[in-house]
SEMAR-734916 format. One line per 3 residues: their letters; for each residue x, y, z of N, C-alpha, C. Coordinates in steps of 0.1 Angstrom, whole numbers, plus 5000, padded with zeros to 4 digits. Layout:
% SEMAR-734916
a = X,Y,Z,X,Y,Z,X,Y,Z | ...;
***
This chain:
% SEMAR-734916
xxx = 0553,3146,7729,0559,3139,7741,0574,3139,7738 | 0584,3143,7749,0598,3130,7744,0601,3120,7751 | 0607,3111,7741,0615,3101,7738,0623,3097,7750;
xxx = 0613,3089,7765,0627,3090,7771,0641,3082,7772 | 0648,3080,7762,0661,3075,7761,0666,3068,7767 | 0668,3074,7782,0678,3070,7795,0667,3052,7802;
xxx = 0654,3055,7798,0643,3041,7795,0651,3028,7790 | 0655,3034,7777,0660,3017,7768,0674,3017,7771 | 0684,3031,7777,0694,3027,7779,0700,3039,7788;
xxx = 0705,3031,7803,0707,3042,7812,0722,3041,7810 | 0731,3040,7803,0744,3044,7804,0750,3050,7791 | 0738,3064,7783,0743,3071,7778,0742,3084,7786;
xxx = 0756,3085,7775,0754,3096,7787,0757,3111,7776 | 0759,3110,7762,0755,3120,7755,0748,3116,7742 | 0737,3126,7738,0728,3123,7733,0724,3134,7723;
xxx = 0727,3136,7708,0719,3147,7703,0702,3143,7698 | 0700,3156,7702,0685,3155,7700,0677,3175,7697 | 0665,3175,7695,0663,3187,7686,0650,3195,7697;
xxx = 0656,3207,7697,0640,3216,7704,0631,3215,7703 | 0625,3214,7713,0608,3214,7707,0603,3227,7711 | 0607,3230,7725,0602,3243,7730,0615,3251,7740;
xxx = 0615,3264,7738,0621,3265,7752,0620,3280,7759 | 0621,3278,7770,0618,3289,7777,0628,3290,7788 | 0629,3299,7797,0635,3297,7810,0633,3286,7824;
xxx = 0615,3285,7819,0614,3271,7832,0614,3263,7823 | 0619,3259,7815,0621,3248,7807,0623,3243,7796 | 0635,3233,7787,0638,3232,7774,0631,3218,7772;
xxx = 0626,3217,7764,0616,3202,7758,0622,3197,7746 | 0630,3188,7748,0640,3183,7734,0632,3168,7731 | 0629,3164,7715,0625,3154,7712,0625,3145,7721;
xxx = 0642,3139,7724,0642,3129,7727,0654,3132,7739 | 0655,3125,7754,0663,3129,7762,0668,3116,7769 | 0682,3117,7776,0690,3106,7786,0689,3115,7798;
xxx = 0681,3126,7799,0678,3133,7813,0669,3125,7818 | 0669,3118,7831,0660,3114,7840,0651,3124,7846 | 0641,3128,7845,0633,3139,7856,0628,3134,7867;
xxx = 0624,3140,7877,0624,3140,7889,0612,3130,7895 | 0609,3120,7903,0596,3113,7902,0606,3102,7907 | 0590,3092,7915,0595,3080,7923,0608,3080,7934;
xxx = 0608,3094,7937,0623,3095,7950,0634,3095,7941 | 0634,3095,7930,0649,3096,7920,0649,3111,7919 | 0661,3115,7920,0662,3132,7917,0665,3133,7901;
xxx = 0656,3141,7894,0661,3148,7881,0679,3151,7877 | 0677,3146,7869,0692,3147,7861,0701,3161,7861 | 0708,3160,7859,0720,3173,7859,0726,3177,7842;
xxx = 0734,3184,7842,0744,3186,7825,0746,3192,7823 | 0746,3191,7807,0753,3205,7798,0740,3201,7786 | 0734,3211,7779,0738,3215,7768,0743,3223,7755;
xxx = 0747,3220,7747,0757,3224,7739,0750,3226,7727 | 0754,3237,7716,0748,3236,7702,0755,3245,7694 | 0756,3247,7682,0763,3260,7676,0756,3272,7679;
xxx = 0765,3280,7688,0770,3290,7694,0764,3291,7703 | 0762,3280,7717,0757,3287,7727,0758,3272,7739 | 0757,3276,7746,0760,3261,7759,0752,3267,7776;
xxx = 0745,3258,7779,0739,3260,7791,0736,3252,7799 | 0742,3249,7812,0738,3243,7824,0728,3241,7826 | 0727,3227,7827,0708,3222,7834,0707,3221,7845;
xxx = 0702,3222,7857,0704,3224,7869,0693,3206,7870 | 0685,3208,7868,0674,3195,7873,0662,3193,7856 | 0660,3182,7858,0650,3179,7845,0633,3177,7854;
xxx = 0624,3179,7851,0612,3173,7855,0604,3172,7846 | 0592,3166,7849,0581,3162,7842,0573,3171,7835 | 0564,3172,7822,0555,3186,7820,0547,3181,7812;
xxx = 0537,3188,7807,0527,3183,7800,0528,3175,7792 | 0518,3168,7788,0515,3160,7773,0531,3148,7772 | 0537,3144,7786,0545,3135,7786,0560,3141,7779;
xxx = 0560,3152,7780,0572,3162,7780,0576,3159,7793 | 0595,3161,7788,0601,3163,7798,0608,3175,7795 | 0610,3185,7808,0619,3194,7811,0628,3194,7813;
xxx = 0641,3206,7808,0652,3205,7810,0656,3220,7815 | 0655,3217,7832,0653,3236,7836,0670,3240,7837 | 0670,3249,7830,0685,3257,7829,0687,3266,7842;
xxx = 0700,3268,7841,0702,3275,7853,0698,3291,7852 | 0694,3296,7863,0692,3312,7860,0699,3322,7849 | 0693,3328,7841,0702,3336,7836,0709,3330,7825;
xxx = 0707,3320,7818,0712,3309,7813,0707,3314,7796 | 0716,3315,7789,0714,3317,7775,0698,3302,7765 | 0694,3308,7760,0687,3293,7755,0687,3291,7738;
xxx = 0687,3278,7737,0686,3275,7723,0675,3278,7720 | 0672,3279,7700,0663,3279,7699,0650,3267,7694 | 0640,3270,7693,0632,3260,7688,0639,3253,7674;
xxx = 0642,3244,7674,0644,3236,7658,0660,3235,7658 | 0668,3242,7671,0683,3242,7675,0681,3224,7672 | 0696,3221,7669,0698,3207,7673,0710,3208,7682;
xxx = 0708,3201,7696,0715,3198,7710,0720,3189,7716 | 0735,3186,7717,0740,3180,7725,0737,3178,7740 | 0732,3168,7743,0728,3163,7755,0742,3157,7763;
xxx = 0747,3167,7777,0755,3158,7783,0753,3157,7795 | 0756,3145,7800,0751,3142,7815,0761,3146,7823 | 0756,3151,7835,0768,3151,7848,0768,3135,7855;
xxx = 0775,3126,7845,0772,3111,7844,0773,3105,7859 | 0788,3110,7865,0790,3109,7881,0778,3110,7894 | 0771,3120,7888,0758,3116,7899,0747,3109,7894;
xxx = 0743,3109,7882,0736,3099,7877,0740,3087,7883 | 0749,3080,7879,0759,3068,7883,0753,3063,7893 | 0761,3072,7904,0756,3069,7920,0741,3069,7924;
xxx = 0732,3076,7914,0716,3076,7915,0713,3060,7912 | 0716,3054,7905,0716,3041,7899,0720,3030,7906 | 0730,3033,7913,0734,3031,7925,0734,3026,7938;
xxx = 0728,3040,7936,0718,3034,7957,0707,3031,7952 | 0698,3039,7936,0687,3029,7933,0683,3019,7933 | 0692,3009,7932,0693,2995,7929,0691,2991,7941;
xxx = 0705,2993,7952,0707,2989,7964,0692,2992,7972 | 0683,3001,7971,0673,2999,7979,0659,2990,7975 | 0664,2984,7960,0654,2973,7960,0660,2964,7964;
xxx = 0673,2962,7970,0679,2951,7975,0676,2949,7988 | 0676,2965,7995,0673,2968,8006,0659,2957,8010 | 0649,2964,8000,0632,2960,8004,0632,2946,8002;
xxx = 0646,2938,7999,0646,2921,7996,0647,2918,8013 | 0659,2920,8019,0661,2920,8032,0654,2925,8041 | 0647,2936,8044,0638,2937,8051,0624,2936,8042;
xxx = 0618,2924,8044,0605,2920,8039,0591,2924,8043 | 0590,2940,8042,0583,2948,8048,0575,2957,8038 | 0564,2964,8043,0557,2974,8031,0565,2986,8036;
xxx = 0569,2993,8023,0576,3002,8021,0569,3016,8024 | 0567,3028,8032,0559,3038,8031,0565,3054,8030 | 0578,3054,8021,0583,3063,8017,0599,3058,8012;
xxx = 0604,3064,8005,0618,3066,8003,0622,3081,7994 | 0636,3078,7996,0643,3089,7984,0655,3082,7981 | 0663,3089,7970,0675,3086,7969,0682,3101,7966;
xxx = 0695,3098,7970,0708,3107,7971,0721,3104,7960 | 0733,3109,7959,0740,3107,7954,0750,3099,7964 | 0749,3100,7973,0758,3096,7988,0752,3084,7993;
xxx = 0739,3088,7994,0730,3079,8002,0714,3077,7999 | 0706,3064,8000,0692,3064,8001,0685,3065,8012 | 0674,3060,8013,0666,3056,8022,0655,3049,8021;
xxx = 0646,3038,8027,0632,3032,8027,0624,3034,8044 | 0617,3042,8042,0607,3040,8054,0599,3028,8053 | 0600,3016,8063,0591,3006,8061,0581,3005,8073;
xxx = 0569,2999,8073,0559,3001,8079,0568,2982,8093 | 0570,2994,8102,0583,2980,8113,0577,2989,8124 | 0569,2980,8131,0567,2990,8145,0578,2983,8156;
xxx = 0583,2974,8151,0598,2974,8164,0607,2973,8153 | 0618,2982,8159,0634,2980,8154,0640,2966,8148 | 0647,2965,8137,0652,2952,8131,0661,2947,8153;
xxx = 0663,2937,8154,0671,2931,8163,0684,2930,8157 | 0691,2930,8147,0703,2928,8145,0706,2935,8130 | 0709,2949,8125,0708,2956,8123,0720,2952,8116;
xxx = 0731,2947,8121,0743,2941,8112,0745,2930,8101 | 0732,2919,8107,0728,2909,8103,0720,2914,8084 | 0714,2927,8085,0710,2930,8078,0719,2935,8065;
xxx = 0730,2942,8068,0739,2948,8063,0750,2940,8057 | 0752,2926,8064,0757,2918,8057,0751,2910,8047 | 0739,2907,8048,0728,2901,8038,0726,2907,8025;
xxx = 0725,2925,8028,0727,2933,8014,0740,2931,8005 | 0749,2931,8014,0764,2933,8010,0764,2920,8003 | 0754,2907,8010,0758,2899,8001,0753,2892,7987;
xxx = 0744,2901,7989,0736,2900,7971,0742,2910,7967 | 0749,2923,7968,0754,2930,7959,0766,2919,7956 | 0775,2913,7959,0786,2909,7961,0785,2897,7948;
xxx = 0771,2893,7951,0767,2878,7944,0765,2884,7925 | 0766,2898,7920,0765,2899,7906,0753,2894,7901 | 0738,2898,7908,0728,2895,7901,0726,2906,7888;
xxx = 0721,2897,7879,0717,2907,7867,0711,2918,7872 | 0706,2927,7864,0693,2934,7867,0688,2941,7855 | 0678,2939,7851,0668,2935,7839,0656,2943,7842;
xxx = 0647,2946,7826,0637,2950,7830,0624,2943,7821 | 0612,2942,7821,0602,2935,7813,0591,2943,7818 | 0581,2939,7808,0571,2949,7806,0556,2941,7810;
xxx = 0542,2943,7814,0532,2940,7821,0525,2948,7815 | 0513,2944,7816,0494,2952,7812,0496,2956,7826 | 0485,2966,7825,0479,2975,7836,0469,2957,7846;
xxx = 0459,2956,7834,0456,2942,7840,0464,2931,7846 | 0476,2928,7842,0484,2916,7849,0487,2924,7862 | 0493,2936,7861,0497,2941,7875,0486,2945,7887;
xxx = 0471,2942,7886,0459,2946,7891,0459,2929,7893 | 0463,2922,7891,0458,2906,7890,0473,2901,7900 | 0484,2910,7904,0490,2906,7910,0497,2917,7920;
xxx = 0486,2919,7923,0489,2933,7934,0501,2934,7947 | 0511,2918,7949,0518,2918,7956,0533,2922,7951 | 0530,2927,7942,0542,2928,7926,0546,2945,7931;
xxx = 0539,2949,7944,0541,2965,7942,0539,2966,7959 | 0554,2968,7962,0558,2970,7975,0559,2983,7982 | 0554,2997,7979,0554,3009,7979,0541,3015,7984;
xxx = 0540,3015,7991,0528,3021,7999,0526,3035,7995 | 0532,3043,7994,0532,3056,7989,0533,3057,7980 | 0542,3053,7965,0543,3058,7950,0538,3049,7943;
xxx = 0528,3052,7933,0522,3039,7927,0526,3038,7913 | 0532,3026,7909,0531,3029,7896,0526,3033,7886 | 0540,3040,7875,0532,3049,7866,0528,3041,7856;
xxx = 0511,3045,7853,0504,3042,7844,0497,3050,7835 | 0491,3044,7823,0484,3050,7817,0483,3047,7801 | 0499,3043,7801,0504,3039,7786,0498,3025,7781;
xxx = 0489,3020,7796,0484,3005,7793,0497,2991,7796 | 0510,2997,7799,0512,2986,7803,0526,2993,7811 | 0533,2985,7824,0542,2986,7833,0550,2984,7833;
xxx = 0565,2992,7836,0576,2981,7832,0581,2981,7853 | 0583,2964,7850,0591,2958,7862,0609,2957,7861 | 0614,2961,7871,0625,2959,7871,0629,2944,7880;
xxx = 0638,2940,7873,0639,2922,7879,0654,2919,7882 | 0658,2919,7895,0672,2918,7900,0672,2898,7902 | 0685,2894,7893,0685,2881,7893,0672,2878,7884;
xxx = 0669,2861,7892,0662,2848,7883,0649,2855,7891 | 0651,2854,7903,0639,2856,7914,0645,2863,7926 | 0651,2873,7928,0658,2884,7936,0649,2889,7941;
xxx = 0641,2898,7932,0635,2908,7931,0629,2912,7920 | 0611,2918,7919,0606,2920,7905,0597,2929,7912 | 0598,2941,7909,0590,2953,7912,0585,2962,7901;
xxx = 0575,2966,7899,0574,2982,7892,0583,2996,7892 | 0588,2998,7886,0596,3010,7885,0600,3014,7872 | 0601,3031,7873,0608,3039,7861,0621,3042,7867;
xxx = 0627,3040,7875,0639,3046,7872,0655,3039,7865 | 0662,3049,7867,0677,3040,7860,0683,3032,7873 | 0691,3018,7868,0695,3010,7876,0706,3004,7872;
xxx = 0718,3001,7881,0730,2994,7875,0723,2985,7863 | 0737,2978,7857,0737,2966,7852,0736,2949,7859 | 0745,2952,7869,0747,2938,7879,0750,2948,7894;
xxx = 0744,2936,7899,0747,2948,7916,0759,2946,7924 | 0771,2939,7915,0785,2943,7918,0786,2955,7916 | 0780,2959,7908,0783,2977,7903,0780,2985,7913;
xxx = 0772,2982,7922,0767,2994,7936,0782,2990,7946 | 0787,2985,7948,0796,2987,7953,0794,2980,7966 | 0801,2977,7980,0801,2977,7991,0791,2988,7998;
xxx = 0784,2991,8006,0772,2998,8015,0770,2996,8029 | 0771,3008,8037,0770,3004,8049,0753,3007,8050 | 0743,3006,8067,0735,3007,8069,0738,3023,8075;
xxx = 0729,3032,8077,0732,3042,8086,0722,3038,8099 | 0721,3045,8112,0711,3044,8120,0694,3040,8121 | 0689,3030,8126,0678,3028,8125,0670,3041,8129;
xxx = 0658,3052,8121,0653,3056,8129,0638,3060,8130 | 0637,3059,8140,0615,3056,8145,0610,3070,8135 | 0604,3068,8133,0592,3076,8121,0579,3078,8121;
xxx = 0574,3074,8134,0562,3077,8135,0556,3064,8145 | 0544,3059,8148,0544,3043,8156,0549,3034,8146 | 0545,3035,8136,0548,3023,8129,0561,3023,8120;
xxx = 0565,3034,8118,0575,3035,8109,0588,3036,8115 | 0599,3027,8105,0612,3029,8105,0619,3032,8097 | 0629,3040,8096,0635,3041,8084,0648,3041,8083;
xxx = 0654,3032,8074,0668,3028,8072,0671,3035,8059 | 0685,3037,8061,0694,3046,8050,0707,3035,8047 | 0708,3040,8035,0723,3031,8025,0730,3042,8023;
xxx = 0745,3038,8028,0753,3045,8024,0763,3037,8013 | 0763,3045,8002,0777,3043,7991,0793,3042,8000 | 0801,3028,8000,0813,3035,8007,0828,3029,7994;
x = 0831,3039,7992,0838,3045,7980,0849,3037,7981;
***
């Protein structure tokens, strides 16, 4: 398996660590601060580096036996097994991943709804929520975000049994992505005292002053029941 790193701490942003395997669809390093692709977070970006050789990562994803991938760009020179490699992030979009990731559990605080899709962007997110009529004041909404980002809640993570999270099934707001299990226990991400406490792997600011100011983009219908609202980053 590797080591996912960017787990115990999402603001490294270079990392050496050693081959396990590599090929063209994929470099498998011990231990990594690449995010791979899963839960609406997009796969990480970079470089790596080693004596005599450097290659573009285009995206990271998931692979067997709890490996993560590190797919190189086409045509891309590769290290070898037992190489030891410089891990560097293209940190800038990571950042903003972390970003709008945050802001859309802040999102699913303000509209108090089941969630039945999202993604995130480097620009922008999104939450489809199960709303068969349009929010009524759509502004009202936007200021409410603005104002827990504004308020510097921590944001924290802690860990659950598969059993405590089956014994509190309202802990998992996501209709579509279920938390990842298997390892026997879940980690919650917790914005503030009582903000927000959800299940999730992905990376997340430190305090949600850090997401910055956000506008809303257009409400739009999704189906009968669905709506879906988008966050935008405004710089």
């Amino acid at each position: 398996m590797t080591e996912p790193v960017f787990r115990a701490d999402a603001y490294l942003r270079e990392l050496e660590a050693t081959v396990v395997s590599s090929s063209s669809e994929g470099i498998v390093l011990d231990r990594t601060i690449f995010y791979p692709t899963g839960g609406g977070q997009p796969g990480d970006a970079g470089t790596l580096t080693w004596d005599g050789g450097t290659t573009a990562i285009q995206t990271a994803i998931k692979a067997d036996a709890d490996a993560i991938a590190l797919v190189p760009t086409e045509g891309a020179v590769l290290p070898k097994v037992g190489d030891t490699v410089l891990q560097i992030l293209d940190w800038d979009t990571r950042h903003r991943h972390m970003r709008v990731h945050t802001a859309l559990h802040l999102l699913s605080v303000v509209v108090p709804l089941p969630v039945s899709g999202g993604s995130i962007g480097a620009q922008k997110g999104r939450l489809d929520f199960d709303m068969p009529e349009a929010p009524a004041d759509k502004q009202a909404l936007e200021d409410a975000l603005n104002a827990l980002i504004a308020a510097d809640h921590p944001v924290s993570e802690e860990w659950i049994t598969d059993a405590e999270l089956d014994a509190n099934p309202d802990l998992v707001k996501t209709m579509s992505v279920k938390p990842p299990r298997g390892s026997g226990r879940v980690r919650l991400v917790r914005i503030g005292t009582d903000i927000d406490l959800q299940p999730c792997g992905g990376t997340h600011v430190r305090r949600t002053a850090e997401i910055g100011r956000i506008r809303l983009g257009k409400v739009e219908k999704k189906g009968r029941q669905n709506r879906r609202i988008s966050v935008h980053l405004e710089e």
